[in-house]
C-alpha positions in Angstrom: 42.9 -16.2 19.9 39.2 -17.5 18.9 38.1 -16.7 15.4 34.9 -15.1 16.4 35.9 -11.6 17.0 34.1 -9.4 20.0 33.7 -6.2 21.0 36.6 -6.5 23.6 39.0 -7.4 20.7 37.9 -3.8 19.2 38.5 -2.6 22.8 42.0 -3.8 22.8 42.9 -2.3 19.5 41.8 1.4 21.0 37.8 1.2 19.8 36.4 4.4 22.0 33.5 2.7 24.0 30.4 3.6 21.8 28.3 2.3 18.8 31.1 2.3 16.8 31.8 -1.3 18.1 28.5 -2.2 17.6 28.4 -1.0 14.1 32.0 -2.9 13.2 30.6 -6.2 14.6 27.6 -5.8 12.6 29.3 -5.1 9.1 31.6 -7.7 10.4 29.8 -10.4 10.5 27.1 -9.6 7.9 30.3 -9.0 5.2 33.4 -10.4 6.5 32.8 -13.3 9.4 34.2 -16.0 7.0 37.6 -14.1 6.9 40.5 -14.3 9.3 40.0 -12.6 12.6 43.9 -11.2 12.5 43.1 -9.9 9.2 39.8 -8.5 10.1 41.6 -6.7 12.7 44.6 -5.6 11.1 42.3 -3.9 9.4 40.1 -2.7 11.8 43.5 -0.8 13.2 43.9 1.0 9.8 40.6 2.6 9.9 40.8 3.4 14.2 44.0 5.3 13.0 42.7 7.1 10.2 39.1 6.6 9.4 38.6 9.4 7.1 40.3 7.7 4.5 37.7 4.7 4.8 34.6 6.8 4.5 32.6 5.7 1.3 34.4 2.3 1.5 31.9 -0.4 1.1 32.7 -2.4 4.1 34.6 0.1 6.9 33.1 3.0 5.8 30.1 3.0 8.1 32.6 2.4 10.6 34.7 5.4 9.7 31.2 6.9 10.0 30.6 5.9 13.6 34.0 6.4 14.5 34.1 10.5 12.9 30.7 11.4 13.0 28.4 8.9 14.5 25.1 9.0 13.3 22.7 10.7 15.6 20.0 8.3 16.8 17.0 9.4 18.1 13.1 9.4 18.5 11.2 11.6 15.7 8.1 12.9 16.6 5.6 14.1 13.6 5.0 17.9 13.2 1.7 18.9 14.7 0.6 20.6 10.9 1.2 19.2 7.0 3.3 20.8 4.6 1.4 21.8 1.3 0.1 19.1 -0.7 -2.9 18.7 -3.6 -5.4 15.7 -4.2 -6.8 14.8 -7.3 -9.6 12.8 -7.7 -10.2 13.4 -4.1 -13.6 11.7 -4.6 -12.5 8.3 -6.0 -9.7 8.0 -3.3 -10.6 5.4 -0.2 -9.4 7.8 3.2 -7.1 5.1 4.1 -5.0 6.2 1.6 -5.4 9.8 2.3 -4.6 9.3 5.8 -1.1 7.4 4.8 -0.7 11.1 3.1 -1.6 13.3 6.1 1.1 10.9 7.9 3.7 11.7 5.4 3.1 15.5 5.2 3.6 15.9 8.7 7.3 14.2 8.8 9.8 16.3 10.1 11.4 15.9 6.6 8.3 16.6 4.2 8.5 19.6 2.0 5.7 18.9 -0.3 3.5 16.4 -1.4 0.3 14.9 -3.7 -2.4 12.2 -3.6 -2.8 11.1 -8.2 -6.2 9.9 -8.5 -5.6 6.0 -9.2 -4.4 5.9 -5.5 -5.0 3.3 -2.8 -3.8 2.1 0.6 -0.2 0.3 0.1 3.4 0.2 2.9 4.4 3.4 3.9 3.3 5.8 1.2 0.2 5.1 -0.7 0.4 4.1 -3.8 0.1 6.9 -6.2 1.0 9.0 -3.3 4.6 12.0 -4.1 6.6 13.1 -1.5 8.9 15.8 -1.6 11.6 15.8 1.0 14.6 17.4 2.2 17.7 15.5 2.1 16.3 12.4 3.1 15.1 9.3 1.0 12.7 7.1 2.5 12.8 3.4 1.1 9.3 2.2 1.7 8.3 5.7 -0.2 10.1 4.2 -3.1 8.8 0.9 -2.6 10.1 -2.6 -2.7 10.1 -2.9 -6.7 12.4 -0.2 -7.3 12.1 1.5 -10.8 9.2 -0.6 -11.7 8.1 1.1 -14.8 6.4 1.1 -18.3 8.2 0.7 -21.9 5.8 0.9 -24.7 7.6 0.3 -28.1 5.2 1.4 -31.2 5.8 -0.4 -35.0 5.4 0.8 -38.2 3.2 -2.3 -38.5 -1.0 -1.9 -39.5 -2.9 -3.4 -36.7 -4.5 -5.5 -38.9 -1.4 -7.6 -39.4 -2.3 -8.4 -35.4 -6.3 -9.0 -36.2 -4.9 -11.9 -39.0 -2.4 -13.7 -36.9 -3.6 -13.9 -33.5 -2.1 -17.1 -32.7 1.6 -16.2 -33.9 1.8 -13.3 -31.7 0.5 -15.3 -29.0 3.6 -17.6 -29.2 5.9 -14.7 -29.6 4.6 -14.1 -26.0 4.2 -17.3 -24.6 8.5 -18.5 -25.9 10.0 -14.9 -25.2 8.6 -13.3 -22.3 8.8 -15.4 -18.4 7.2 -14.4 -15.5 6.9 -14.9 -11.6 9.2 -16.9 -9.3 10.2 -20.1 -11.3 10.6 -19.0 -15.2 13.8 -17.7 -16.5 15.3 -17.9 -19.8 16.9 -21.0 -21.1 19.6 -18.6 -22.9 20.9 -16.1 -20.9 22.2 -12.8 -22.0 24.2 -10.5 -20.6 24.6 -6.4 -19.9 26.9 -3.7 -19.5 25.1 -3.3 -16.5 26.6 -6.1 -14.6 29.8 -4.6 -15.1 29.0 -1.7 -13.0 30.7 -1.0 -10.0 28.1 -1.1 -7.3 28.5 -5.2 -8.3 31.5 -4.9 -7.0 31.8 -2.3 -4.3 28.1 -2.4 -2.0 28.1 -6.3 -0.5 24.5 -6.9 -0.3 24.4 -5.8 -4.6 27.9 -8.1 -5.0 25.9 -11.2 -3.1 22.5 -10.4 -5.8 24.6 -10.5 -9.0 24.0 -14.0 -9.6 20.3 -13.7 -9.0 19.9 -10.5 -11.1 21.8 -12.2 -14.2 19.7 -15.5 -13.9 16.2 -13.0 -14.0 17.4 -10.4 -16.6 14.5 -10.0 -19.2 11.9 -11.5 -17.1 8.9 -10.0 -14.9 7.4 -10.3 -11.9 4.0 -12.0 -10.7 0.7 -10.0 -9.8 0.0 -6.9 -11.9 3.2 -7.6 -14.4 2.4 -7.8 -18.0 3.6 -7.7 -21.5 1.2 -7.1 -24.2 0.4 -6.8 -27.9 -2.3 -4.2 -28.6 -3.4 -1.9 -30.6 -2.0 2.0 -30.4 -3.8 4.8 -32.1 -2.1 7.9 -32.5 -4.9 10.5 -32.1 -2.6 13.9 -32.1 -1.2 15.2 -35.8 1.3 17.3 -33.9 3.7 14.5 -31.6 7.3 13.4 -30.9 6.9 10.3 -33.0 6.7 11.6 -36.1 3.9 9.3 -36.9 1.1 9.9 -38.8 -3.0 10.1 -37.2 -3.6 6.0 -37.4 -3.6 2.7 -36.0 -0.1 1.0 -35.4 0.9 -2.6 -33.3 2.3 -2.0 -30.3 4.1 -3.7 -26.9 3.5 -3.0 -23.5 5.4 -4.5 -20.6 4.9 -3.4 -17.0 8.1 -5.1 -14.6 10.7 -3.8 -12.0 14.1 -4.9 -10.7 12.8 -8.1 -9.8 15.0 -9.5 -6.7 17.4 -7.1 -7.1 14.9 -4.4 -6.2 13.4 -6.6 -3.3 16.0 -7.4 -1.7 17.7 -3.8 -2.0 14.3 -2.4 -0.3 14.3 -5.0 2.7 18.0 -4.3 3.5 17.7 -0.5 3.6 14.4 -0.4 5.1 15.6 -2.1 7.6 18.5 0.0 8.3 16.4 3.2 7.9 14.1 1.5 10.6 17.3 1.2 13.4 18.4 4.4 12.3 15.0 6.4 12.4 13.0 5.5 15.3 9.4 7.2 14.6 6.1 6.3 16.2 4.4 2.7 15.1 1.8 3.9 12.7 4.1 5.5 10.9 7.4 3.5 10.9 7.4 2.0 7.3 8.0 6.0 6.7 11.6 5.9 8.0 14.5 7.2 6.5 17.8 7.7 5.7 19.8 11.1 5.5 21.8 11.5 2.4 24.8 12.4 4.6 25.2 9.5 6.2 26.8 5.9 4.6 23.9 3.9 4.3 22.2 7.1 2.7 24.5 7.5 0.1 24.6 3.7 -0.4 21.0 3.3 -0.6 20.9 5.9 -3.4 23.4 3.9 -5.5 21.7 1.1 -4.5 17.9 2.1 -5.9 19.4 3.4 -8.8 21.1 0.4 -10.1 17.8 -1.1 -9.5 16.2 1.2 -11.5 18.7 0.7 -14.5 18.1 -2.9 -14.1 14.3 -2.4 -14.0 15.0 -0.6 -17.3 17.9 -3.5 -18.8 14.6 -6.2 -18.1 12.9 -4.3 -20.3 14.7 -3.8 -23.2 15.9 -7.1 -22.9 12.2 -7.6 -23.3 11.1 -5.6 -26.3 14.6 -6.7 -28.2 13.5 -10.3 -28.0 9.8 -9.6 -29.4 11.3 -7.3 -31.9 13.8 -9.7 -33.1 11.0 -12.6 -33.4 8.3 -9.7 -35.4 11.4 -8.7 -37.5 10.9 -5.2 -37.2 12.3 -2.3 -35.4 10.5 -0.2 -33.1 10.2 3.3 -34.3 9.3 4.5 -31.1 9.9 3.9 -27.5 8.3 5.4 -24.5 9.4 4.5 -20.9 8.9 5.7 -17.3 9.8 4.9 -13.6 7.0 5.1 -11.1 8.8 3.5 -7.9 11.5 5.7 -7.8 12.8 9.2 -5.9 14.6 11.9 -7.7 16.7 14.8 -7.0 14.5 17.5 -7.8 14.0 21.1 -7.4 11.0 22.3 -5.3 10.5 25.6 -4.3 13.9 26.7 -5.4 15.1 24.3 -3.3 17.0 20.9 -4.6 14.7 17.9 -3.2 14.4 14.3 -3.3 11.0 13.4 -4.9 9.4 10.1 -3.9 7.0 8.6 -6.7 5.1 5.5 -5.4 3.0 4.3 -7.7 3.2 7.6 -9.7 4.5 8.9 -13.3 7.0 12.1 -13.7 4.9 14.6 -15.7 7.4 16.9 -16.1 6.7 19.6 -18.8 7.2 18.0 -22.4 7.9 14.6 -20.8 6.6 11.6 -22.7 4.6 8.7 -21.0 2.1 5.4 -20.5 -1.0 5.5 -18.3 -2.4 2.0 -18.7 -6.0 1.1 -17.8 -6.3 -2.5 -17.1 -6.1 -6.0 -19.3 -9.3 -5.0 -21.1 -9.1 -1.1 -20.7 -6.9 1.2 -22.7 -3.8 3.0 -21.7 -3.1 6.6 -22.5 0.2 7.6 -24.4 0.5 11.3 -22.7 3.1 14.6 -22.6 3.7 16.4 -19.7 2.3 20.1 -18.7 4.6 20.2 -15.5 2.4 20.5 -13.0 4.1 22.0 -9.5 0.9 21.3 -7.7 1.4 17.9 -8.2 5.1 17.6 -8.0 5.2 17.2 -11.8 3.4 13.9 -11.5 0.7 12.1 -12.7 -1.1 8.9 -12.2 0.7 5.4 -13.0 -2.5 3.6 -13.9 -6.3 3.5 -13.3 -5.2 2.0 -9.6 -6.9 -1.1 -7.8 -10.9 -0.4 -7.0 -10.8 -3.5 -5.0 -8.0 -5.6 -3.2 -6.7 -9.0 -4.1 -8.8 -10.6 -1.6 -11.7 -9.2 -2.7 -11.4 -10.1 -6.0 -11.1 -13.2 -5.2 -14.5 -13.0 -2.9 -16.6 -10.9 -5.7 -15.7 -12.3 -9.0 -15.2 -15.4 -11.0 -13.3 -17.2 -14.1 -16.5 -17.3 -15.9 -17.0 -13.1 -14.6 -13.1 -13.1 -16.2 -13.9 -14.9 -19.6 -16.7 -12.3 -20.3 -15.3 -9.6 -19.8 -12.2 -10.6 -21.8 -14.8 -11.5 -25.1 -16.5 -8.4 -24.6 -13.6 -6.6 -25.5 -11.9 -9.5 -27.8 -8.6 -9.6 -25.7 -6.6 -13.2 -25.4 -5.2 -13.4 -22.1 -2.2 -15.7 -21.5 -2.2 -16.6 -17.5 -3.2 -13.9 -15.4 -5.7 -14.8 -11.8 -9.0 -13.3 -11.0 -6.9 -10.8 -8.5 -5.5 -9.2 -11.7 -9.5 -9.2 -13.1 -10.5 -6.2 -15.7 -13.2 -5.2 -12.9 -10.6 -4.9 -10.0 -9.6 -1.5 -11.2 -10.6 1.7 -11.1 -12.6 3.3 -14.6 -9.3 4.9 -16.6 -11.4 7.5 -18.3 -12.6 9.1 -14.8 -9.1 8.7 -13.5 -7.8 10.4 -16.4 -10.2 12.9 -17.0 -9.5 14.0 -13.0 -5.4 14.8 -14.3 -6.4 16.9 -17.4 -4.6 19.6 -15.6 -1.5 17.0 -15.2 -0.9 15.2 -18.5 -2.2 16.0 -22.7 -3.2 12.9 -24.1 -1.6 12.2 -27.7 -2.8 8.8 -27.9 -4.4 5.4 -26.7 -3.0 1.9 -26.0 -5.6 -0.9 -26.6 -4.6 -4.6 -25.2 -5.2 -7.6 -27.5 -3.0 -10.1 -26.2 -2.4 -10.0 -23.0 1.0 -12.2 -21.0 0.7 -12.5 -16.8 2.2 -14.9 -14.5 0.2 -18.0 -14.3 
C-alpha cells in the first residue's frame, strides 16, 4: 500500500462516487497528509458508516457534510433590482465606491444596505460600505483585518502634564508599542485567549497559534497608530462621569494582525469554490451559515476579533503601567466585522467594512487623521443606516497618489501647524490624504451625537 492516499482508496472503502472524495482528499492533505494512510482510512470508514456523528468535527466534518448533505454548487447570477439601501455624504463619495454598493445590493443574499460618508473604493465591499444579509457571511465584506478596531482609554491626567513632557511620552511610545512586519515584543505575554478552543479544534487557527502569540500587543503597518492626545469632554451629561474639560488620552487603531489575514485568505478562498458568481463581483462570495466552512468561518472571524481586541488591551495596559495611572475610561469598537442582527424583524448578519456600530446609546471613536481630531460619539440607532456610522474621515486620495502629490517637507508642515510629533509614519499615511472630518461628520448628524473630541499630539506608525 503507497502512503499517498487516492480517491480509489476512498472507493474501496464504499466512498459513493461524488465530491465527497474530492472534498476528503482535500481536507486530507491540507490537515492530515503527514499521518499514516491506514490510519487516515480507518478513519475515513468511521465517518462513511456514520457521518452524522462527524458533522462539526474540525477535520471530517466537511466530509460528513459532503457525504449527508453535499453542498450545492452552482452559478449565482445577481438580481436585476437593489434591495433598500441609504447614502450619506453621497457628494463626497467617488462612484467607484458606490458602484461596489449597487453590486452588493443586488446579491441574491442582500437584505439591506448603506454607503457612511468617509467611504472609498476597497475588495469586495467598499470601505465604509454595511451589508445586511440573510444567512450568509461574506469574508471579503468583513475584510482581511478582521475586528480591526479603535480603543481609546481617557486619564484622569490634565493635558498639560502632556504639553511639559513631550519627550517622556514619546518614549513611552517608541519602548512599548511595535508595529509592521518585523517588531514584536522582547517579553512576551500571554492570554486567556490562547486557551480557547478554536486553537485547538479549526486546523488552519491550531497552525496560527504560534504567530498570534509571537504578535500579541503589536499593530500592523499602513494606517495603524497609537497615540497620545488631547481629549476634551464637551457634553456635561456622558457615560464617563467626567467633568466638561481637557484630559490625556490613548488612541490605538490595529486588527488581528496575521491571525486575521490569514483567516480571511483561507475562507475567501473557500467561499470563492463554493460560490461561483460573475468576475466583477467575485470578491463578494459567500458562505451559508448552514454549511461547515460557514459555521467555521464564523468562529473563526470571531476569535479574530477577540484577538484584535486582546492586542489592544495588551496595548493600553503597557502605556498605562509606564504613566502609572489607571484609565478611567475605555471606549472601543470593531469596524471589520459582521454581526448577527435583527433587520426588519428578521435576524441578519450585518457586514461593517470599514464602518462603526451606532446602535442606540452605543459609545464610540471617529478619528480624523494624524493632525485632525477624532470624535468620541453615542449612538441614535439609525435603521437607515444599519445602525452604523462612519469609521473615520476615509482616504481622499490613494497611496499612490500620495506618494505622486505630496512631500516630507508637505508632511513636516503640516505636522508644526498643528504641533503634533509623529514617530514613523510615510507620506501615504500624510494629514492631507484624508478626507475633512468635520464635513464627514457633519453629513452623519442624523447617525451619531458627538460628546467629545480626540486631539493627536504624539503620534506612533510603522516606519
Amino acid at each position: 500500500m503507497g502512503n499517498k492516499l487516492k480517491g480509489k482508496d476512498l472507493i474501496k472503502l464504499g466512498f459513493p462516487k461524488n465530491n465527497s472524495i474530492n472534498i476528503a482528499l482535500g481536507q486530507i492533505n491540507r490537515y492530515r497528509k503527514r499521518e499514516k494512510k491506514e490510519r487516515i482510512l480507518e478513519e475515513a470508514k468511521e465517518v462513511l458508516l456514520s457521518p452524522e456523528k462527524f458533522q462539526g468535527n474540525a477535520i471530517w466534518g466537511k466530509v460528513a457534510e459532503g457525504l449527508v448533505k453535499p453542498v450545492e454548487v452552482k452559478m449565482h447570477q445577481l438580481r436585476n433590482t437593489r434591495v433598500p439601501f441609504s447614502i450619506y455624504g453621497e457628494n463626497e463619495i467617488d462612484e467607484q465606491a458606490k458602484f461596489q454598493l449597487y453590486d452588493a445590493l443586488k446579491l441574491p443574499i442582500a437584505v439591506q444596505g448603506a454607503l457612511m460618508p468617509d467611504a472609498h473604493y476597497g475588495y469586495g465591499l467598499p470601505i465604509g460600505g454595511i451589508l445586511a444579509t440573510d444567512n450568509a457571511v461574506i469574508p471579503y465584506g468583513v475584510g482581511v483585518d478582521i475586528g480591526c478596531r479603535m480603543c481609546l482609554t481617557i486619564y484622569p491626567i490634565p493635558i498639560s502634564y502632556l504639553k511639559g513632557k513631550v519627550h517622556q511620552y514619546e518614549n513611552i511610545l517608541k519602548n512599548h508599542t511595535k508595529f509592521g512586519m518585523r517588531e514584536t515584543h522582547d517579553k512576551k505575554q500571554d492570554h486567556e485567549i490562547f486557551y480557547r478552543n478554536e486553537f485547538k479544534d479549526i486546523p488552519i487557527i491550531k497552525r496560527l497559534k504560534d504567530k498570534a502569540f509571537k504578535q500579541l500587543g503589536t499593530s500592523g503597518g499602513g494606517n495603524h497608530f497609537v497615540e497620545f492626545g488631547s481629549v476634551l469632554i464637551t457634553e456635561e451629561k456622558n457615560e464617563f462621569g467626567l467633568n466638561i474639560g481637557e484630559y490625556i488620552g490613548v488612541l490605538s487603531h490595529s486588527g488581528s494582525r496575521g491571525l486575521g489575514a490569514n483567516i480571511a485568505k483561507n475562507y475567501t478562498y473557500l467561499a470563492t469554490k463554493q460560490c461561483p458568481l460573475p468576475k466583477n463581483v467575485q470578491h463578494l462570495a459567500w458562505l451559508d451559515l448552514n454549511t461547515h466552512d460557514g459555521q467555521e468561518y464564523w468562529l473563526a472571524m470571531n476569535l479574530a476579533g477577540d484577538y484584535a481586541k486582546a492586542c489592544h488591551d495588551n496595548i493600553h495596559n503597557r502605556i498605562s503601567k509606564e504613566l502609572g495611572a489607571k484609565p478611567v475610561v475605555k471606549i472601543e469598537n470593531h469596524h471589520n466585522f459582521a454581526w448577527k442582527e435583527t433587520v426588519n424583524n428578521k435576524e441578519c448578519i450585518v457586514h461593517r467594512k470599514g464602518a462603526t456600530p451606532a446602535k442606540k446609546g452605543e459609545l464610540g471613536i471617529i478619528p480624523g487623521s494624524m493632525t485632525a481630531p477624532g470624535f468620541i460619539v453615542r449612538g441614535l440607532g439609525n435603521a437607515n443606516s444599519l445602525q452604523s456610522a462612519s469609521h473615520g474621515a476615509g482616504r481622499k486620495y490613494s497611496r499612490k497618489m500620495c506618494k505622486e502629490k505630496f512631500t516630507t517637507s508637505d508632511v513636516k508642515h503640516q505636522l508644526k501647524m498643528n504641533d503634533v510629533t509623529l514617530i514613523g509614519g510615510g507620506i501615504d499615511e500624510a494629514p492631507m490624504a484624508y478626507k475633512d472630518i468635520k464635513k464627514v461628520m457633519k453629513n452623519q448628524q442624523e447617525l451619531v451625537q458627538v460628546l467629545g473630541t480626540f486631539t493627536p499630539k504624539i503620534v506612533r506608525m510603522d516606519r
